[in-house]
N, C-alpha and C positions, 0 to 999 in steps of 0.2 A: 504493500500500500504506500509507502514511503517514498519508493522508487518511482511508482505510479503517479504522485501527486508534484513529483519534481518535474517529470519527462514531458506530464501535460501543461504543466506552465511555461513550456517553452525555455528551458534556459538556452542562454547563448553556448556553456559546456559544461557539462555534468562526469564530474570522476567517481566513480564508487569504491578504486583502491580496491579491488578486490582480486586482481591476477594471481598468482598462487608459484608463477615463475619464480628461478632465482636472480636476480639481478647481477651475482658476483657468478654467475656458472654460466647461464643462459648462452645457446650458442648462436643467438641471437642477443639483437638492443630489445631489451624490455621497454615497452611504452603503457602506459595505463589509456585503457578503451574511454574512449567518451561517449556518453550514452545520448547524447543532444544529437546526434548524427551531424554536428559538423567537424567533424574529423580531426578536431583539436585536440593531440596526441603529446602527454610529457612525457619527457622520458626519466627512468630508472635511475638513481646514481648504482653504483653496485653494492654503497654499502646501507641499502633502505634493505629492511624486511620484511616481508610479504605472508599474506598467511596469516596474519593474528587476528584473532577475536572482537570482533566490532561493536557492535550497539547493536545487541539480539534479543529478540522477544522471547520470553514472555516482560522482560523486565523494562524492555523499549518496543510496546507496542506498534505495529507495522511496520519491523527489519523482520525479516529471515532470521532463524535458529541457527543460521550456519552463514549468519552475515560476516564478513573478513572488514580488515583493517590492514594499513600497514605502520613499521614504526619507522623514523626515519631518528636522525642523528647530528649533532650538532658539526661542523667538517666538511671538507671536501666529499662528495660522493655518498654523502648523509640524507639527502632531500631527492626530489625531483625537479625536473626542468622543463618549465613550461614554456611553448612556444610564444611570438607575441600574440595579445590578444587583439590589440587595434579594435578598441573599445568606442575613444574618439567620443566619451559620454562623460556628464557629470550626473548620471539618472541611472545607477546599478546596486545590486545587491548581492553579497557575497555572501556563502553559508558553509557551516562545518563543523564536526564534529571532531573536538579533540580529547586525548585523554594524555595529558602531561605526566611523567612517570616521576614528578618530582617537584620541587620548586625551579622556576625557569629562570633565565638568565633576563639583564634586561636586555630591551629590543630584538629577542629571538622572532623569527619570523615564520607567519603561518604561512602566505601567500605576499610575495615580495616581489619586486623589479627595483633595480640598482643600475638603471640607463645613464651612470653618472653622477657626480655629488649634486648635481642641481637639477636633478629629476626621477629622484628617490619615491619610490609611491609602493603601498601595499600595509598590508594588517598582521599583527601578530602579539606582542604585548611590549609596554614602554621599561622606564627604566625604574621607576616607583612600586614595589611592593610593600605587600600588605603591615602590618604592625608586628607580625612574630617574623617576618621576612623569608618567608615559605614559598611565597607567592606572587610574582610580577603582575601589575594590572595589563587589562587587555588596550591595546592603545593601535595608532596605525600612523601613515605617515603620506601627506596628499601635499597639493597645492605647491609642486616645482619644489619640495624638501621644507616647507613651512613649518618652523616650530612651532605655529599658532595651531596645528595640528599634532607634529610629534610630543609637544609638551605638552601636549591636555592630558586631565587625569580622568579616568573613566570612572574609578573607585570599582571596576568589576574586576572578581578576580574569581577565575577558574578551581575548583576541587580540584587536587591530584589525586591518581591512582583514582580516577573514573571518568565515565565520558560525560561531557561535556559541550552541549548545543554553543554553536559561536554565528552571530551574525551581524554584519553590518551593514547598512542601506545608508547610501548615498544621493542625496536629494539638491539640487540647484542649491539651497539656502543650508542646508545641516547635513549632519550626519549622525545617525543612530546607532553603537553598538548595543548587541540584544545578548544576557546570558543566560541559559536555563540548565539544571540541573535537578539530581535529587535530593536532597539533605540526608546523608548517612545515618543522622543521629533521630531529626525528626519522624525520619520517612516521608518527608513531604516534598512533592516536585515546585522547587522554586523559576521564577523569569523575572529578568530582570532586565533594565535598559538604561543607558544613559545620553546624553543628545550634547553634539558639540554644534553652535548653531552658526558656525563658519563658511561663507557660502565654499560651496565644492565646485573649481574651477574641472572643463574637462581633460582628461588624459587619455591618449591615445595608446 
């Protein structure tokens, strides 16, 4: 159902991370499938891996029991490499499911482009963690490398060792990161959002 509800919104590319390849063996280049059918294909580093245990139901309602994940790594050959997307928009929404095996570092990145110091853009978390310092907030980084973007504090910070709903929508005038989770202790599924109300120039 999950997969369902992405595919018929239309995205521009859709990864589900779920090839079962080896990246370091493959005697081929691994690429992760994009489900939007426009042929927006990242590729593998060798040292991501493949095969792990995603957000599966019964405990995440509409995945597969046998939904995958991959885990990637901070380094060379840690991540995936996406091709350009030539967006050319300031009207998108990026979504994702992460599960941080730890406290993050600042400005790790979930979904990045580095076309240069003065055209730095993508999401992943800033340099500000939480009070016991476990946890980096989620932040991103727009508008030609603008600190009036990398230095905002979102005050959202991801659970480690579980998954972890992540989104951000980008709109002419603001931008929204969204967090949702479960509460380990409560049991109760928390969302949450915060709004930087900066206008979002477009990026190609």
């Amino acid at each position: 159902k999950y997969a369902y509800e992405i595919y018929t919104n239309g995205p521009f590319a859709y990864w589900r991370l779920n090839e079962t390849g080896n990246p370091a063996t493959s005697p081929y280049t691994l690429q992760a499938f994009d489900y939007s059918g426009h042929g927006i294909y990242p590729t593998y580093g060798t040292a991501v891996t493949t095969g792990n245990a995603g957000p599966q139901a019964p405990t995440f309602p509409g995945f597969e029991t046998t939904n995958l994940a991959v885990t990637t790594t901070v380094g060379g050959n840690g991540y995936l490499t996406v091709p350009p997307l030539n967006l050319n928009t300031n009207a998108v929404t990026f979504i994702c499911w992460i599960n941080p095996n730890g406290a993050q570092g600042g400005y790790a990145g979930l979904l990045f482009s580095r076309g240069g110091p003065e055209n730095a853009c993508g999401f992943g978390f800033n340099s500000q963690n939480n009070g016991a310092g476990t946890m980096a907030q989620l932040g991103y980084t727009w508008n030609t490398n603008g600190s009036i973007t990398w230095g905002w504090n979102s005050g959202l910070y991801p659970l480690a060792n579980q998954w972890n709903f992540v989104a951000y929508v980008l709109t002419p005038t603001n931008m929204t990161a969204y967090l949702g989770y479960v509460d380990p202790n409560a049991g109760t599924t928390n969302f949450l959002q915060a709004v930087n109300v900066t206008p979002i120039r477009p990026k190609h």
